[in-house]
N, C-alpha and C positions, 0 to 999 in steps of 0.2 A: 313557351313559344307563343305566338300572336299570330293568328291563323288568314287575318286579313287587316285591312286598316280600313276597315268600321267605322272603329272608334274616332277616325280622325275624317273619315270619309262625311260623314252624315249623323250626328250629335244624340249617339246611341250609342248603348253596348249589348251585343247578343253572347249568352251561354248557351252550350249544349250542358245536358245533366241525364240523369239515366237510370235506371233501377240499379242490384244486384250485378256486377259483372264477376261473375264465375269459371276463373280459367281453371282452378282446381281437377283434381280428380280425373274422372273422363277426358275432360276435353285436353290436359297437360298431357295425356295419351297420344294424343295426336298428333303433337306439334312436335315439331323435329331433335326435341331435346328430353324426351317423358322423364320424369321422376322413376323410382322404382315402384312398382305396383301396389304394395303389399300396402293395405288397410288397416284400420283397427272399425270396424265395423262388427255389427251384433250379425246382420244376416249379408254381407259381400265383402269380401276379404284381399278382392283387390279390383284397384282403380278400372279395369279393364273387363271387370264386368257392366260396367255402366257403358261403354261402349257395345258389348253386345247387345244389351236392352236396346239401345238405340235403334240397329239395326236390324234389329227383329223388327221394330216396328217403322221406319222410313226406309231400309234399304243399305247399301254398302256405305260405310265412310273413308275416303281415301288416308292413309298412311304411310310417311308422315305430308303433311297440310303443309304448305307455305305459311309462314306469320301472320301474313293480311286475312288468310283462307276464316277464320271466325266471324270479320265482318261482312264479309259477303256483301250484299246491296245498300246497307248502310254506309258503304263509303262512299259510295255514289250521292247519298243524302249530306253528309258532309260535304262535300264537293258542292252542292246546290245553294243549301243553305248556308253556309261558309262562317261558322262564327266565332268570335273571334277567341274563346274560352271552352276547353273542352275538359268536364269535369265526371266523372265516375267513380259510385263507391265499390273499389276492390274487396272482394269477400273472400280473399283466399289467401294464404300464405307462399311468400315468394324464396322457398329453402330447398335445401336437399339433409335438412333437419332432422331426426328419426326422434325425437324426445317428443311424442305426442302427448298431450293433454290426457291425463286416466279418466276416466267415464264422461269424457264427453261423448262419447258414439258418431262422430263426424269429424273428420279431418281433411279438410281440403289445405292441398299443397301444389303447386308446380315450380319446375323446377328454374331455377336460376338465370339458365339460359335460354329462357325463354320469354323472358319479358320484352322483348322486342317486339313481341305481340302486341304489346301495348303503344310501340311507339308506332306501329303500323298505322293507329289510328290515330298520331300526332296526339294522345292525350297530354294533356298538363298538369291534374292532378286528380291523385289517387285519395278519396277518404277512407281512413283506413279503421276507423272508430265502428266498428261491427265484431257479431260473436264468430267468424271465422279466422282470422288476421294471426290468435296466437294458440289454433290447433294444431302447431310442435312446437308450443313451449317459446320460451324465451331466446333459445337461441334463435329459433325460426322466425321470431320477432325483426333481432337484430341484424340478420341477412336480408330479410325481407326490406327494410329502411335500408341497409345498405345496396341492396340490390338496386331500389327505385330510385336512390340519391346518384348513383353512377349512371343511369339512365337519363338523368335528366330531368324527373317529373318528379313534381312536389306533392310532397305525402302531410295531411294534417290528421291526429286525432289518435296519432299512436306516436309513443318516442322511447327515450333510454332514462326517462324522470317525469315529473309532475309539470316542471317547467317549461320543456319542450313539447309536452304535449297538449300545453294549454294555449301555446304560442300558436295564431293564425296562420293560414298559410299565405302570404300577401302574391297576389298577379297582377303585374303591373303594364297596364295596355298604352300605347303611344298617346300622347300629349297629355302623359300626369295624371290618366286615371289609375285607382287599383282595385280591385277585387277581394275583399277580404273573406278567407272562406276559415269557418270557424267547423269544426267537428264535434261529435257527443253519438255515445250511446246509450241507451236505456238499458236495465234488467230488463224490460217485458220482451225484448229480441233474443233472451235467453246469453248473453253477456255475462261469466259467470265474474261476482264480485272480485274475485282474487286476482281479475286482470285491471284492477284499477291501478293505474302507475303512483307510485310515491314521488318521496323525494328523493330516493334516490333507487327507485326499485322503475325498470319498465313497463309498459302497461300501454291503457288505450285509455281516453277520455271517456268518464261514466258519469254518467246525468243521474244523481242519485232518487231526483224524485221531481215529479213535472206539476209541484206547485208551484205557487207565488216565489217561496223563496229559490225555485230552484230556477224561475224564469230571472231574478235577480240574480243570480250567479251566472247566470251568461250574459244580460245586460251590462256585470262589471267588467267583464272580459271586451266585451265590444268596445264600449265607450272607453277602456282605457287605452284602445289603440289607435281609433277610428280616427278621421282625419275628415276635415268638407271636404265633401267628393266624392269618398270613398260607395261607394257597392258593396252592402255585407249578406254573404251568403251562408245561413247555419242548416249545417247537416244533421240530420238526428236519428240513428238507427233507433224502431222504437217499434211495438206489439209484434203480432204474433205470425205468421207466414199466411193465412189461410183467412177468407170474411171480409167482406165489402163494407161492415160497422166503424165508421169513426170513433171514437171514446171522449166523449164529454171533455175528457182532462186533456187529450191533445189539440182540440181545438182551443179551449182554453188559453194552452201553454203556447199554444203556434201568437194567437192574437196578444198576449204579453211579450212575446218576443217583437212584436211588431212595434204597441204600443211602448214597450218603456224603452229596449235599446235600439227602437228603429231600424229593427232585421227588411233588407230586400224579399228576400226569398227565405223560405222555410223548406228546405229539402227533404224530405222522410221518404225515407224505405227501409225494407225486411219485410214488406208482403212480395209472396210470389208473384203475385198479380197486379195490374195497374187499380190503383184506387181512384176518387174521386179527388178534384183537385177545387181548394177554393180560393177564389177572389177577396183577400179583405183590404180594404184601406189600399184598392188599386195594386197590393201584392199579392203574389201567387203563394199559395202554401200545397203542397205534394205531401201527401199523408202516406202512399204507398208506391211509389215509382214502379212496383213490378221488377220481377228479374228483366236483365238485358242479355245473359248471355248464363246458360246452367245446362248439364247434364241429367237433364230429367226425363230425356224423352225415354218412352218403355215403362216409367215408375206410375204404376195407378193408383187411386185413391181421389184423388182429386179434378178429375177431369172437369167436372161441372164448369170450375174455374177456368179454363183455357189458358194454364201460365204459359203454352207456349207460342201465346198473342202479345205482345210487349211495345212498349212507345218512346221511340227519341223523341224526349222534349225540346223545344228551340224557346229561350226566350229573347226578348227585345225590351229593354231599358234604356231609360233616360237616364245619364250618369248622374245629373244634380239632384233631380230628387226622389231616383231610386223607382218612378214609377214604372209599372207594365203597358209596355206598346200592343204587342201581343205576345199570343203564346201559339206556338204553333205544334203541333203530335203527329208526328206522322208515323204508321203504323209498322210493326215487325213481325216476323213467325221463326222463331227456331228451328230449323231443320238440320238432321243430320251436323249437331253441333259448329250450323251458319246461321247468321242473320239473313232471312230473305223476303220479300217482299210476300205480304198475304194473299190468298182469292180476294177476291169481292164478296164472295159469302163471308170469309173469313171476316173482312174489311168493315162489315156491318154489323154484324156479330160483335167485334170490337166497338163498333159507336153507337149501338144500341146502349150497351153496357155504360160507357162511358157518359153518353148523354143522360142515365139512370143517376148515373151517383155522383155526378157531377150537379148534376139538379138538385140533389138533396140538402147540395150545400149553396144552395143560390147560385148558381154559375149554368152558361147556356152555350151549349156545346156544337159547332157548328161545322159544318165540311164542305171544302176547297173543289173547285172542279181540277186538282190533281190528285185527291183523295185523302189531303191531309185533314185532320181535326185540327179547328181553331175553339178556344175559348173568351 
């Protein structure tokens, strides 16, 4: 679906993109359809203690939530910003599955009827190339594609073979543009190998290795589909949840991706937290988008981090040559499993951070008299 006409209005195209969106678990608690509880966790054994936590520490959560109730004020941000592409990587499996994964220690799942959650916020497509997607197994795989294909929104980076899940997702905006959105996961986002799809086995798209040759192997995938015109957007689940460190080898692999198959955009997430984003060659690359939507509140260890400060990114592109207009962030807080607008302490806190690591990588972080971050 095509959220405004943009593309035909004024000779751009704008995506929304996003960290981590986590309806699993807790939050599938809430919504008017839960899964059954029962976990395979080493210390919580079912979904609905993660809902206690929460409200131990913010307060009551209503049950059950209307659909819309997860994004809270970010629809309002939609609404503003109006763009015409609204992409997010799903991090949970969409089953009523019981064939969970043996020793992975985390199974996020909600349930079937509950993806409407997802049309609440008009999404278009789901990247599904992340290590949660086939924590029950293969059948929960194949519900999960089946679920999101009856919905209506296109899923790239998991399928039922090799060939489907190498296949892009194509968005095609009014007067002949498209969007080509390519998916990949890494081993270092804990992606265990055995979910690489065959030829004839399901899976998810695995980026075996973020060298030269492996930025070739996405390079062949693009150009063999790519069209003048086109917009190509590559996702890549990749490092570790926790740490503001870029790795040598992903900035690397982000600028070959740029350089040889002429990627727009380089989407990364699987840090909890928003990382810093860099400018190269007038495209934007995102090394860690932060969760957008996760049941963590109550869970300690990490607060240092503040995952539950988060950023709707807005870009603005020129469809012929791919370049960045701007980039616009405007700021989120988790509460009581909503999106809601942060303090102003909060607000700063967030763009202190950001104007830090965003530095780091030559990029100069600047804020709107409505309080949004521009880059």
């Amino acid at each position: 679906m095509v959220h405004s006409d943009n593309a035909t209005r004024d000779a751009t195209i704008s995506l929304f993109v996003c960290g981590d969106v986590m309806t699993g678990r807790g939050i599938d608690q809430i919504l008017p359809h839960p899964s059954r509880p029962r976990i395979h966790e080493p210390y919580v054994k079912s979904a609905l203690g993660y809902v206690e936590l929460a409200q131990q520490v913010n307060g009551p959560i209503p049950r059950p939530v209307p659909f819309d109730y997860i994004w809270g004020d970010a629809l309002a941000e939609f609404d503003r910003h109006d763009p015409d592409l609204r992409i997010i990587n799903l991090e949970t499996a969409v089953t009523t599955s019981e064939d969970y994964w043996p020793g992975k220690g985390i199974h996020y799942r909600m349930h079937p009827r509950n993806a409407p959650c997802l049309l609440a916020a008009d999404i278009d497509a789901c990247v599904l190339a992340n290590n949660h997607v086939m924590d029950w197994g293969y059948q929960g795989l194949k519900e999960t594609l089946h679920t999101l294909h009856n919905s209506g929104i296109r899923v790239v980076g998991a399928g039922l073979d090799a060939a489907q899940v190498a296949a892009p997702g194509i968005l095609e905006l009014p007067g002949g543009s498209r969007v080509l959105l390519f998916a990949f996961a890494h081993p270092s986002s804990g992606v265990p190998w055995e979910w690489q799809a065959g030829e004839r086995r399901p899976g998810v798209s695995l980026l075996e290795s973020l060298s030269e040759s492996g930025a070739d192997q996405v390079a062949h995938r693009v150009l063999a589909v790519r069209r003048p015109g086109d917009l190509v957007v590559v996702s890549i689940h990749w490092g570790g949840n926790w740490g503001y460190e870029v790795p040598p080898e992903q900035r690397q692999f982000a600028h070959r991706l740029i350089d040889r198959a002429g990627v727009d955009v380089v989407y990364g997430h699987s840090s909890h937290h928003p990382k810093g984003v860099e400018i190269y060659r007038e495209r934007p690359i995102f090394y860690g988008c932060g969760d957008f939507l996760n049941d963590y509140e109550g869970i300690g260890g990490y607060e240092a981090f503040r995952d539950d400060l988060t950023l709707m990114y807005f870009l603005t592109l020129e469809p012929d040559s791919g370049r960045l207009v701007r980039l616009t962030m405007t700021p989120m807080q988790i509460r009581r499993f909503r999106l809601q607008y942060p303090t102003e302490q909060d607000r700063r806190w967030l763009q202190r951070t950001m104007e830090r690591e965003c530095g780091r990588l030559g990029a100069r972080l600047t804020r709107s008299e409505n309080g949004d971050f521009e880059l």
